[in-house]
PDB file of N, CA, C and O in Angstrom:
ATOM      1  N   UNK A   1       0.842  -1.183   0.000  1.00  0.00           N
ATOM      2  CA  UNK A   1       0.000   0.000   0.000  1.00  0.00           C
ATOM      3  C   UNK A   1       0.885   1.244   0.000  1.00  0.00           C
ATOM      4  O   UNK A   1       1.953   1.209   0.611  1.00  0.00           O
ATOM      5  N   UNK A   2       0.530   2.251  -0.599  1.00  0.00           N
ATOM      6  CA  UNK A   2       1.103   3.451  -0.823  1.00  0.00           C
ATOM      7  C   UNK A   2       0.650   4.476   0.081  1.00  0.00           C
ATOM      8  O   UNK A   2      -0.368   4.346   0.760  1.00  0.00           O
ATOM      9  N   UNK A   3       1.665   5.872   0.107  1.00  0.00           N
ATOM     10  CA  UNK A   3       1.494   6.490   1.247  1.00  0.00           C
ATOM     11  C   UNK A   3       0.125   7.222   0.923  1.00  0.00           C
ATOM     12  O   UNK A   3      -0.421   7.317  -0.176  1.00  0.00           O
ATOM     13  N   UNK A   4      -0.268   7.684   2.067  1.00  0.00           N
ATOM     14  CA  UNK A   4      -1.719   8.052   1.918  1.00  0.00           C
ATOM     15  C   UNK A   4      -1.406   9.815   1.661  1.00  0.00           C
ATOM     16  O   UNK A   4      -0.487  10.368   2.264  1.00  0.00           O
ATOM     17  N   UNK A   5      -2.158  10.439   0.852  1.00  0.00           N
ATOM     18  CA  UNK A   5      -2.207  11.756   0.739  1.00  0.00           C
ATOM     19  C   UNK A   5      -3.312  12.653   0.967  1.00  0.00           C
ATOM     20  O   UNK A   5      -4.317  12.573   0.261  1.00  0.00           O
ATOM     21  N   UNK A   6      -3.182  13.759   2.174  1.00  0.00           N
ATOM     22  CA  UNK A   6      -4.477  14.386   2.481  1.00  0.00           C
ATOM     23  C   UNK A   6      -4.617  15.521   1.105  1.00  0.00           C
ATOM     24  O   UNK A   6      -3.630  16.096   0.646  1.00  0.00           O
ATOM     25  N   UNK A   7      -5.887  15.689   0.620  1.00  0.00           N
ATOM     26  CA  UNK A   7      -6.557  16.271  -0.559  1.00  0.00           C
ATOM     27  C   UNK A   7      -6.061  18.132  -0.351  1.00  0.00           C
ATOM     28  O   UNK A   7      -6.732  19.028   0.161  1.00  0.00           O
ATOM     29  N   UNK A   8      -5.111  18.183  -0.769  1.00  0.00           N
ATOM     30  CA  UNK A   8      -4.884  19.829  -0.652  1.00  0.00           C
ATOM     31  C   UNK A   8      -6.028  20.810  -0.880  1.00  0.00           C
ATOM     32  O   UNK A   8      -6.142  21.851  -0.233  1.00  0.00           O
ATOM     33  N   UNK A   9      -6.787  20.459  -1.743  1.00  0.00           N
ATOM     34  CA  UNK A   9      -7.649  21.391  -2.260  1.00  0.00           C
ATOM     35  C   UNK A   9      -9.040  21.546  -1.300  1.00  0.00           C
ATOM     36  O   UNK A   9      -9.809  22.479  -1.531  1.00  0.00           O
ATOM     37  N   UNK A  10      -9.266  20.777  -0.432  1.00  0.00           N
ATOM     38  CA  UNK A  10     -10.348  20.564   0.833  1.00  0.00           C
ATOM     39  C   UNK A  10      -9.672  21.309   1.872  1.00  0.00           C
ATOM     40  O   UNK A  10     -10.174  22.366   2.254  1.00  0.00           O
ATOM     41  N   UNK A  11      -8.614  20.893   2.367  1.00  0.00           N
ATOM     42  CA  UNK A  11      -7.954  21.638   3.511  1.00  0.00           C
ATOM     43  C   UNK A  11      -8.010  22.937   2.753  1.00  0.00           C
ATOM     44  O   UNK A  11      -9.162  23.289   3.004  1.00  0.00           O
ATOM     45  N   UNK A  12      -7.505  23.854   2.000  1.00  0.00           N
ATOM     46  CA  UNK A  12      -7.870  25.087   1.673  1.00  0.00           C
ATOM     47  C   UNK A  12      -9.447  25.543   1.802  1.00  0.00           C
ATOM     48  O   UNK A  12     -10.012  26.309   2.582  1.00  0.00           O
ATOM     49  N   UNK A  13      -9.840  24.868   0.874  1.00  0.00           N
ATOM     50  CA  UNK A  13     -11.188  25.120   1.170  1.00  0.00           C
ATOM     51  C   UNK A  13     -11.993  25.422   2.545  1.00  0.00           C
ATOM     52  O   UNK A  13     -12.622  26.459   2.753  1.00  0.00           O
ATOM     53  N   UNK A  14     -11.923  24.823   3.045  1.00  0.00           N
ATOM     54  CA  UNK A  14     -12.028  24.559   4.542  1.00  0.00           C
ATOM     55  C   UNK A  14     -11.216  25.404   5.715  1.00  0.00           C
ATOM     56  O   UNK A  14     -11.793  25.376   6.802  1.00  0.00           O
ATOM     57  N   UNK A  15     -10.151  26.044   5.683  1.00  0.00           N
ATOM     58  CA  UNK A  15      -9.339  26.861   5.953  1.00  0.00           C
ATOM     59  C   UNK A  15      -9.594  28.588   5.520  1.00  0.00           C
ATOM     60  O   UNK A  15      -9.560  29.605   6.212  1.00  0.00           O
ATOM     61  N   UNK A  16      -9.813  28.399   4.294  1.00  0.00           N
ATOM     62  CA  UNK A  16     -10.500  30.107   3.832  1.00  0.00           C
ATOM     63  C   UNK A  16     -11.615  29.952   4.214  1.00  0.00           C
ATOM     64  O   UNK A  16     -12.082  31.067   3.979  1.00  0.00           O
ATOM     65  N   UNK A  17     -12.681  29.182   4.789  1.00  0.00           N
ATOM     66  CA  UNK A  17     -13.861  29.224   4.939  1.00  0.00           C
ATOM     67  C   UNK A  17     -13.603  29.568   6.897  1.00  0.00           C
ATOM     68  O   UNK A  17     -14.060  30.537   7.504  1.00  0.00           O
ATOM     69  N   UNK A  18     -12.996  28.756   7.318  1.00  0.00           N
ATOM     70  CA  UNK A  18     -12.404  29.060   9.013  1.00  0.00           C
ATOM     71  C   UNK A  18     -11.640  30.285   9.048  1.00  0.00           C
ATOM     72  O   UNK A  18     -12.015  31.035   9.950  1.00  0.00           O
ATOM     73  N   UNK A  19     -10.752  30.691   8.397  1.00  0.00           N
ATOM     74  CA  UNK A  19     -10.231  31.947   8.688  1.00  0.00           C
ATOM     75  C   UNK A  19     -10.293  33.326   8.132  1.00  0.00           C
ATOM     76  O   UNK A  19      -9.551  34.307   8.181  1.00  0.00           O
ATOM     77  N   UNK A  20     -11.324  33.081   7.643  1.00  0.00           N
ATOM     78  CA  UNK A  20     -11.555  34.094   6.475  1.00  0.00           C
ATOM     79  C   UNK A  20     -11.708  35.262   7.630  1.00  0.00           C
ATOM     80  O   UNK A  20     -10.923  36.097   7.181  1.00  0.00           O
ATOM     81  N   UNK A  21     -12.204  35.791   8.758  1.00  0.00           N
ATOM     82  CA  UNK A  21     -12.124  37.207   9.755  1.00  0.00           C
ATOM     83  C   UNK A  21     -11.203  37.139  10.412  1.00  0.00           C
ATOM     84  O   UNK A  21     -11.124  37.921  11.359  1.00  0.00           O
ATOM     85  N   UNK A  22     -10.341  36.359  10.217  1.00  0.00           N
ATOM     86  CA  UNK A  22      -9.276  35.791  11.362  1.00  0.00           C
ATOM     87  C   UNK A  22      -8.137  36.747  11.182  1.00  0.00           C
ATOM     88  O   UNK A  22      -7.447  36.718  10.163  1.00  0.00           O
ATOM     89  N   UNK A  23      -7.898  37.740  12.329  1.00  0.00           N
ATOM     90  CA  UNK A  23      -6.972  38.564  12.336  1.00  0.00           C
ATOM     91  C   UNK A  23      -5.720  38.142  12.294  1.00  0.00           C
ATOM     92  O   UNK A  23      -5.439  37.143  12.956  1.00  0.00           O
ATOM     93  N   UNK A  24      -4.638  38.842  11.467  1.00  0.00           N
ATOM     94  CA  UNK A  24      -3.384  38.280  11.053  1.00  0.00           C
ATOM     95  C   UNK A  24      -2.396  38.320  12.695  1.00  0.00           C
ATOM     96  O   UNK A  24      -1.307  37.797  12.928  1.00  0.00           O
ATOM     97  N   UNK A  25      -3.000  38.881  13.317  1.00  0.00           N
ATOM     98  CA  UNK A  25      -2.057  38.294  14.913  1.00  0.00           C
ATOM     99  C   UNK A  25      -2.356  37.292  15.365  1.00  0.00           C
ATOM    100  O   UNK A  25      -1.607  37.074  16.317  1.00  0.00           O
ATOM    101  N   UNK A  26      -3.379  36.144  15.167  1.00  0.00           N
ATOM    102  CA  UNK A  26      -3.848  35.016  15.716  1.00  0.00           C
ATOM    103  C   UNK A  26      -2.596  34.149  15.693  1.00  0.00           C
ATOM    104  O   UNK A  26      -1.465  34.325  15.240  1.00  0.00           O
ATOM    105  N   UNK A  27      -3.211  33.121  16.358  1.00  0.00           N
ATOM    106  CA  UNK A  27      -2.271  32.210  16.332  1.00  0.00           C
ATOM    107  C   UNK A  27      -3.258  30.973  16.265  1.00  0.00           C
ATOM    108  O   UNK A  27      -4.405  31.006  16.710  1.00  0.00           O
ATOM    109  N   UNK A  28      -2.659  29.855  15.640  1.00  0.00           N
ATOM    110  CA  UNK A  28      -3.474  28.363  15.263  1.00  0.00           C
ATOM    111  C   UNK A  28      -2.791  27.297  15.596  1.00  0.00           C
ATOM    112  O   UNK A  28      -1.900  26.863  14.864  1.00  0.00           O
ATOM    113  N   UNK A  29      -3.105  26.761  16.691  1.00  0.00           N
ATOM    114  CA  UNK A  29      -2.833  25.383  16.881  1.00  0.00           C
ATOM    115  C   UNK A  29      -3.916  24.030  16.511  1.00  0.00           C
ATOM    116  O   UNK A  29      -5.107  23.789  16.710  1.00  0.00           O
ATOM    117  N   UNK A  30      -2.323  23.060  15.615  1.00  0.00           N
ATOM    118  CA  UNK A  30      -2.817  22.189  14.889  1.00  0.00           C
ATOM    119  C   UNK A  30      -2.215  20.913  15.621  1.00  0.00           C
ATOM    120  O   UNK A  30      -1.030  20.578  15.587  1.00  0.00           O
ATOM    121  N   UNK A  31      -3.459  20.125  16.428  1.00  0.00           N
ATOM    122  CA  UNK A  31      -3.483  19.253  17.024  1.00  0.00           C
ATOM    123  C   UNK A  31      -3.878  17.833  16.664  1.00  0.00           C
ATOM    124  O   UNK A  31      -4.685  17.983  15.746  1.00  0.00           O
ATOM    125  N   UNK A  32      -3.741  16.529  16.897  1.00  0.00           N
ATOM    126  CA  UNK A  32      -3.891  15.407  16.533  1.00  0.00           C
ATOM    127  C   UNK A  32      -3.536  14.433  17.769  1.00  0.00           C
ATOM    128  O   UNK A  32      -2.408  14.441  18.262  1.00  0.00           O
ATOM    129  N   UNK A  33      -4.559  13.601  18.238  1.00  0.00           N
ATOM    130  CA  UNK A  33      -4.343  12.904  19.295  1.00  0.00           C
ATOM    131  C   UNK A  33      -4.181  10.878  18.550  1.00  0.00           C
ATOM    132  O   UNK A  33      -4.707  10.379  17.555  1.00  0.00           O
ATOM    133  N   UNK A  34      -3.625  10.512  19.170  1.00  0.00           N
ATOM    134  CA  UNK A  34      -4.014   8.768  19.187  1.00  0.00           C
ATOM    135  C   UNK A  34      -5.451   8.674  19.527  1.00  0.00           C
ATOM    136  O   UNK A  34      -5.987   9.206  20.500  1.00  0.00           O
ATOM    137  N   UNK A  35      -5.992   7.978  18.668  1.00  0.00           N
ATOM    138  CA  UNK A  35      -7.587   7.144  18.702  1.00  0.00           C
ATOM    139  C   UNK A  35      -7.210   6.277  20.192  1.00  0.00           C
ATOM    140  O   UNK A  35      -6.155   5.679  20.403  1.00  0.00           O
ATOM    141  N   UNK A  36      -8.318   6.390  21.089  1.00  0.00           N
ATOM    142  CA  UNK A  36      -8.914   5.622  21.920  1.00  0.00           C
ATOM    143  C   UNK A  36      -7.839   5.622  23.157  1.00  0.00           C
ATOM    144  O   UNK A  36      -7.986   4.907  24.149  1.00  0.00           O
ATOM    145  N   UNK A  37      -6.673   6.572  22.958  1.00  0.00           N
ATOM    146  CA  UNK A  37      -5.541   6.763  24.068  1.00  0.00           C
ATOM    147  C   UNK A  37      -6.342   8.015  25.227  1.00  0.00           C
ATOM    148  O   UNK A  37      -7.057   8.953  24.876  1.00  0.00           O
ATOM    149  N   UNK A  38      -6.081   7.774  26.151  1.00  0.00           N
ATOM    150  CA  UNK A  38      -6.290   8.763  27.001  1.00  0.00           C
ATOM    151  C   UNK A  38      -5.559  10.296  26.818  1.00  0.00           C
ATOM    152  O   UNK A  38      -4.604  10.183  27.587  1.00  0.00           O
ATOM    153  N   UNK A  39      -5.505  11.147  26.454  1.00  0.00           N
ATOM    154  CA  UNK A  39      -4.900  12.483  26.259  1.00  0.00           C
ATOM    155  C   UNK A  39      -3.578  12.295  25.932  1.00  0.00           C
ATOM    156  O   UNK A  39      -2.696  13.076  26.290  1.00  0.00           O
ATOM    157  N   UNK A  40      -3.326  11.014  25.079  1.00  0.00           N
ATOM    158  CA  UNK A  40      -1.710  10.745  24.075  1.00  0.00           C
ATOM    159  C   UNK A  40      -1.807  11.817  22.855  1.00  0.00           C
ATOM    160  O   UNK A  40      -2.692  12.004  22.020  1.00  0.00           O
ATOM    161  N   UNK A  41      -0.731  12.359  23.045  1.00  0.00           N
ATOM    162  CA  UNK A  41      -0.485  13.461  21.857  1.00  0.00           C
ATOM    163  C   UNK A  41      -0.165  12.854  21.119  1.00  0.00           C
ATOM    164  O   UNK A  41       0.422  11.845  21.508  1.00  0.00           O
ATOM    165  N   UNK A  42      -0.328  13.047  19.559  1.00  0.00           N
ATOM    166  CA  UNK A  42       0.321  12.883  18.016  1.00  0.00           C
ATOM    167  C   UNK A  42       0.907  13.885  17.724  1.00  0.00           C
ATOM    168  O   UNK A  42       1.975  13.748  17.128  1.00  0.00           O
ATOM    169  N   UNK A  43       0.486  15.055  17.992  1.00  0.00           N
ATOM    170  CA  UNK A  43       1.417  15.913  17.561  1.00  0.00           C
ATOM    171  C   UNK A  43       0.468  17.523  17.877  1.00  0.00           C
ATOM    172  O   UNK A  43      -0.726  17.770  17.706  1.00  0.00           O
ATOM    173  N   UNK A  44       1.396  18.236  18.298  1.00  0.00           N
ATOM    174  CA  UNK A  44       0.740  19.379  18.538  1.00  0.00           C
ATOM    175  C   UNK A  44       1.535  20.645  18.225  1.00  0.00           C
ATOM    176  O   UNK A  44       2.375  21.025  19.040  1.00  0.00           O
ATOM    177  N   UNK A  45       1.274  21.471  16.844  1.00  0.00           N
ATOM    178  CA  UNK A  45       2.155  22.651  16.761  1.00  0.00           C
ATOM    179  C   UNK A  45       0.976  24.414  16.112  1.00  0.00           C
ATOM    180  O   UNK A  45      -0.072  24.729  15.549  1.00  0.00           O
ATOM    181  N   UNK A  46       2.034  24.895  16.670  1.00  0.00           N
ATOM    182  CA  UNK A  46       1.433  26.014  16.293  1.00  0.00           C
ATOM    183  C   UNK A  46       1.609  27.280  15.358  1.00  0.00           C
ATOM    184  O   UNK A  46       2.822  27.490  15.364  1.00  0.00           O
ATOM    185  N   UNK A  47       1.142  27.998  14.750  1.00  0.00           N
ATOM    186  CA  UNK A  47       1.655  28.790  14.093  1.00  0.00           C
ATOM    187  C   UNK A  47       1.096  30.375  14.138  1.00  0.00           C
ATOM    188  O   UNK A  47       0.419  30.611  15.138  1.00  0.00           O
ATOM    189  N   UNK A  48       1.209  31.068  13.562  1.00  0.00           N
ATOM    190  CA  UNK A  48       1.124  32.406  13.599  1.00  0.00           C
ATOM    191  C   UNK A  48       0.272  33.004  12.521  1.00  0.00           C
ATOM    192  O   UNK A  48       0.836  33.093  11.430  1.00  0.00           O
ATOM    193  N   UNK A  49      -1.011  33.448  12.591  1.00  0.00           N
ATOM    194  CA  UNK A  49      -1.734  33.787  10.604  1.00  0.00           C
ATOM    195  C   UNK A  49      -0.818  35.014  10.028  1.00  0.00           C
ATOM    196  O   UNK A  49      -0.861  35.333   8.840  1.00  0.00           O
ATOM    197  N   UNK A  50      -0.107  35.573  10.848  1.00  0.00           N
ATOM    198  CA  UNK A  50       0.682  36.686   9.945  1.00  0.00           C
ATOM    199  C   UNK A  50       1.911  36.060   9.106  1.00  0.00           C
ATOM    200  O   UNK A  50       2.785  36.675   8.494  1.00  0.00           O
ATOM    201  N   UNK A  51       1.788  35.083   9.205  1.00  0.00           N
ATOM    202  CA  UNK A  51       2.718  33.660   7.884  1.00  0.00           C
ATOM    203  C   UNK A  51       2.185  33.793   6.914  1.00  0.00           C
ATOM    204  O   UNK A  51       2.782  33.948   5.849  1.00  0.00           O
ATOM    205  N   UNK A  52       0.581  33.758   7.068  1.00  0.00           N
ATOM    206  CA  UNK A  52       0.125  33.573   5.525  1.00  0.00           C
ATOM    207  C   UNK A  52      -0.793  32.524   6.200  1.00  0.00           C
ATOM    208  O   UNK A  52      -0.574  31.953   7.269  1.00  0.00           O
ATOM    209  N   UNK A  53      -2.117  32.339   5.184  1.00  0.00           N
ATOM    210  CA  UNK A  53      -2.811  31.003   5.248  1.00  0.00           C
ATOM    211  C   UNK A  53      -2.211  30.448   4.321  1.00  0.00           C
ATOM    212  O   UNK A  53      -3.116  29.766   3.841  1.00  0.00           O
ATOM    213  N   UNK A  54      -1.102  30.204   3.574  1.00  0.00           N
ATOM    214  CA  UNK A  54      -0.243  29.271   2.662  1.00  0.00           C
ATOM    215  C   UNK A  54       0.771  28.695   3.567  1.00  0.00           C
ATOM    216  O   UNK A  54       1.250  27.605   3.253  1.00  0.00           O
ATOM    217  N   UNK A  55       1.139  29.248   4.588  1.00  0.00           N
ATOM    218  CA  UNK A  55       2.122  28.250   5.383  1.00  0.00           C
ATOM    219  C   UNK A  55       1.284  27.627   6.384  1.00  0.00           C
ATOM    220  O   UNK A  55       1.711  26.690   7.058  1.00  0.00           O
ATOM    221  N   UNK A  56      -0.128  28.189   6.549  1.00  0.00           N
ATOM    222  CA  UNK A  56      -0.902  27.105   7.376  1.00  0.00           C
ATOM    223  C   UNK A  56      -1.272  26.375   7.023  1.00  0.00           C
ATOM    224  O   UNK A  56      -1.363  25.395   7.763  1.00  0.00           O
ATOM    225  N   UNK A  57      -1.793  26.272   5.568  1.00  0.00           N
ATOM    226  CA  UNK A  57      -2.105  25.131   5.150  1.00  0.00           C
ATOM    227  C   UNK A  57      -0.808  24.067   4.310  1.00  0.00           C
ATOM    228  O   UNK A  57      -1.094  22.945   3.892  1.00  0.00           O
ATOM    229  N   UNK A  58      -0.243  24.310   4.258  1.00  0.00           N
ATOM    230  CA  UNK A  58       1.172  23.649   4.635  1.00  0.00           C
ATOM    231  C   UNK A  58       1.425  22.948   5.203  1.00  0.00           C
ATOM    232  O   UNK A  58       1.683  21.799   4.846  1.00  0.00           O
ATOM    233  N   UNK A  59       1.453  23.504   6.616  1.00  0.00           N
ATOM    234  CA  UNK A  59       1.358  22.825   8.159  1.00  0.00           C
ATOM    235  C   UNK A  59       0.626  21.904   8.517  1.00  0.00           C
ATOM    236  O   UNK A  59       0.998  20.982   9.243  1.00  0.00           O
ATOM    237  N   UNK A  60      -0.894  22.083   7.894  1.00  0.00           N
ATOM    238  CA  UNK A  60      -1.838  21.301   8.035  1.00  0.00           C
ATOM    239  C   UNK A  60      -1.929  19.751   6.848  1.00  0.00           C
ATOM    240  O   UNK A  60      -2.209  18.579   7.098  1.00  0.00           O
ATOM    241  N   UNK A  61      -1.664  20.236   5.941  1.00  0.00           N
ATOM    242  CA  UNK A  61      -1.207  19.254   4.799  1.00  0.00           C
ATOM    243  C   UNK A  61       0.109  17.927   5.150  1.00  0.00           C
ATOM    244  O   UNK A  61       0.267  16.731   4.904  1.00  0.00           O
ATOM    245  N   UNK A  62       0.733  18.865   5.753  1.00  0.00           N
ATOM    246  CA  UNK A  62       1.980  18.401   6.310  1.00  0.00           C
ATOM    247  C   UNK A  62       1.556  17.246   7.405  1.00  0.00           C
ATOM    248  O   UNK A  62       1.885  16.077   7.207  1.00  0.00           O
ATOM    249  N   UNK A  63       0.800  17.640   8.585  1.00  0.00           N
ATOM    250  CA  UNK A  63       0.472  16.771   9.746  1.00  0.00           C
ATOM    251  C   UNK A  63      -0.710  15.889   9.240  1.00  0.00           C
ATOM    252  O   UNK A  63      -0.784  14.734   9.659  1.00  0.00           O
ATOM    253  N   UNK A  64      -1.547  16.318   8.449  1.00  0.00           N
ATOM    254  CA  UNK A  64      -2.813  15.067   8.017  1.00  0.00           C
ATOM    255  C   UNK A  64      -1.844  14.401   7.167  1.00  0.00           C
ATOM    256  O   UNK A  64      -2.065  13.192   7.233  1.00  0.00           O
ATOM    257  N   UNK A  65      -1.273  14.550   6.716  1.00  0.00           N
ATOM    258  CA  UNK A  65       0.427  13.243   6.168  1.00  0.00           C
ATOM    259  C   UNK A  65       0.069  12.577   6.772  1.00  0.00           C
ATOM    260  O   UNK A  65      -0.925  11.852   6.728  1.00  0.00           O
ATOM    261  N   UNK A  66       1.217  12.786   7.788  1.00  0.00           N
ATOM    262  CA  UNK A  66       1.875  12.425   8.779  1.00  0.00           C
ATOM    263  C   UNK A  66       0.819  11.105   9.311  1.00  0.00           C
ATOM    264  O   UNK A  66       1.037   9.904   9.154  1.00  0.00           O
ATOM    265  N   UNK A  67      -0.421  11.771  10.009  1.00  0.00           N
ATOM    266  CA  UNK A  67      -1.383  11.399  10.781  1.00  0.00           C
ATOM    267  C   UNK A  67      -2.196   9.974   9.845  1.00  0.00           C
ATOM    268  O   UNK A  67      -2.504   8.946  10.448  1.00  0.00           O
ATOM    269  N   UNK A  68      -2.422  10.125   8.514  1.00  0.00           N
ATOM    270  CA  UNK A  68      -3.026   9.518   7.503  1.00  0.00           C
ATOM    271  C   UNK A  68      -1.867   8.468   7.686  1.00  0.00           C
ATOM    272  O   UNK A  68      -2.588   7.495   7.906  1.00  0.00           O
ATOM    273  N   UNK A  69      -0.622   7.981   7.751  1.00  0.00           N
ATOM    274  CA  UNK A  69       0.756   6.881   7.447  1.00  0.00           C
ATOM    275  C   UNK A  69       1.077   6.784   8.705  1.00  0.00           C
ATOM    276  O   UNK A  69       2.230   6.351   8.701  1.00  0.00           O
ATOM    277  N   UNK A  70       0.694   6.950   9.894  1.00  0.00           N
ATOM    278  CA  UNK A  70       0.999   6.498  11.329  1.00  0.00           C
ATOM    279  C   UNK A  70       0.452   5.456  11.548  1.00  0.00           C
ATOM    280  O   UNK A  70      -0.676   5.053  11.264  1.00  0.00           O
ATOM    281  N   UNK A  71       1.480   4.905  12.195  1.00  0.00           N
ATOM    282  CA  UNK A  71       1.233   3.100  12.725  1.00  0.00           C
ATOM    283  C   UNK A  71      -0.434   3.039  13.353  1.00  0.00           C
ATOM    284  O   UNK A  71      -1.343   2.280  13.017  1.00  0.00           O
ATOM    285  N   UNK A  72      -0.427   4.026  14.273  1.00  0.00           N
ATOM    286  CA  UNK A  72      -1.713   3.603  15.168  1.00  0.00           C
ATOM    287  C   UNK A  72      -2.432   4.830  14.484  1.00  0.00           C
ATOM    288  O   UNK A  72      -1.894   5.745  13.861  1.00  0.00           O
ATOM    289  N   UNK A  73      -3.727   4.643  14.735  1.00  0.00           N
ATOM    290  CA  UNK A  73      -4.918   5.270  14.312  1.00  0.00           C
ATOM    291  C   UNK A  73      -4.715   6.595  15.259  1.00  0.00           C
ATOM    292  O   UNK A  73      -4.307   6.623  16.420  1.00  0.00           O
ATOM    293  N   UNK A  74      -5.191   7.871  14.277  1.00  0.00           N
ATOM    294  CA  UNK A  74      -5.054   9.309  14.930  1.00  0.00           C
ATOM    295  C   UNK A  74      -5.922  10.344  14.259  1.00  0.00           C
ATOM    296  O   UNK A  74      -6.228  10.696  13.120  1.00  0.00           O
ATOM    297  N   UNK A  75      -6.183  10.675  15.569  1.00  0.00           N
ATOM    298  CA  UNK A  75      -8.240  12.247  14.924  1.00  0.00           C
ATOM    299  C   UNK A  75      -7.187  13.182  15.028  1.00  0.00           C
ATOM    300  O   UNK A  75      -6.027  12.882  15.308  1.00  0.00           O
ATOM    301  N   UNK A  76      -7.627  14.372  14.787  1.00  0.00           N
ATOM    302  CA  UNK A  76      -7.327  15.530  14.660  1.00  0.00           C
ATOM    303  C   UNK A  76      -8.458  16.279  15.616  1.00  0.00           C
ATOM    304  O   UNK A  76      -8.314  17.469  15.898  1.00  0.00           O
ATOM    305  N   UNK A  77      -9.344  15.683  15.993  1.00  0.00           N
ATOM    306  CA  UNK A  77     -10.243  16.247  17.233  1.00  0.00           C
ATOM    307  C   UNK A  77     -10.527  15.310  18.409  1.00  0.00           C
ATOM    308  O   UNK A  77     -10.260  14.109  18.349  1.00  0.00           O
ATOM    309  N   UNK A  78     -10.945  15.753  19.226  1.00  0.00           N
ATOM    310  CA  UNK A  78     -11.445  15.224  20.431  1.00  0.00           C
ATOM    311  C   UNK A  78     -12.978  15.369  20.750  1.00  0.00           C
ATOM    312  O   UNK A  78     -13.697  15.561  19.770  1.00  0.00           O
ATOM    313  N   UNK A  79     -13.617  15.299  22.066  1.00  0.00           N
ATOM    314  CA  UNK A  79     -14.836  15.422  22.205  1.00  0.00           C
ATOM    315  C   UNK A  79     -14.227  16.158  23.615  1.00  0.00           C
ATOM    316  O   UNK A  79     -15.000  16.636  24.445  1.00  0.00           O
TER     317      UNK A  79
END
């Protein structure tokens, strides 16, 4: 099986639709936990919107990788 690739063109989508009032001093943390672990991190980083929403979605492209080809199963949300 081949590596899995998250759909660039959704994460944008989805991203100009979330940050579209979002003042360029914000800051965005992009989180991902282990499925069914008690508060086990996958990965947790953050960034700055005065980057650009092109290096956030970058970032985000980058970790749904990541998260999509990891051994154990991993959300990007919680409850």
């Amino acid at each position: 099986m081949g590596t899995l690739e998250p759909d660039r063109n959704q994460i944008e989508t989805f991203g100009e639709a979330l940050f579209r009032y979002a003042s360029p001093t914000s800051f965005v943390s992009v989180r991902s936990f282990l499925d069914g672990a008690k508060n086990e991190v996958f990965s947790i980083k953050a960034i700055s919107l005065n980057q650009g929403l092109e290096k956030l979605f970058d970032l985000v492209e980058d970790e749904a990788r990541r998260a999509a080809n990891a051994a154990k199963k991993v959300v990007s949300a919680r409850r």
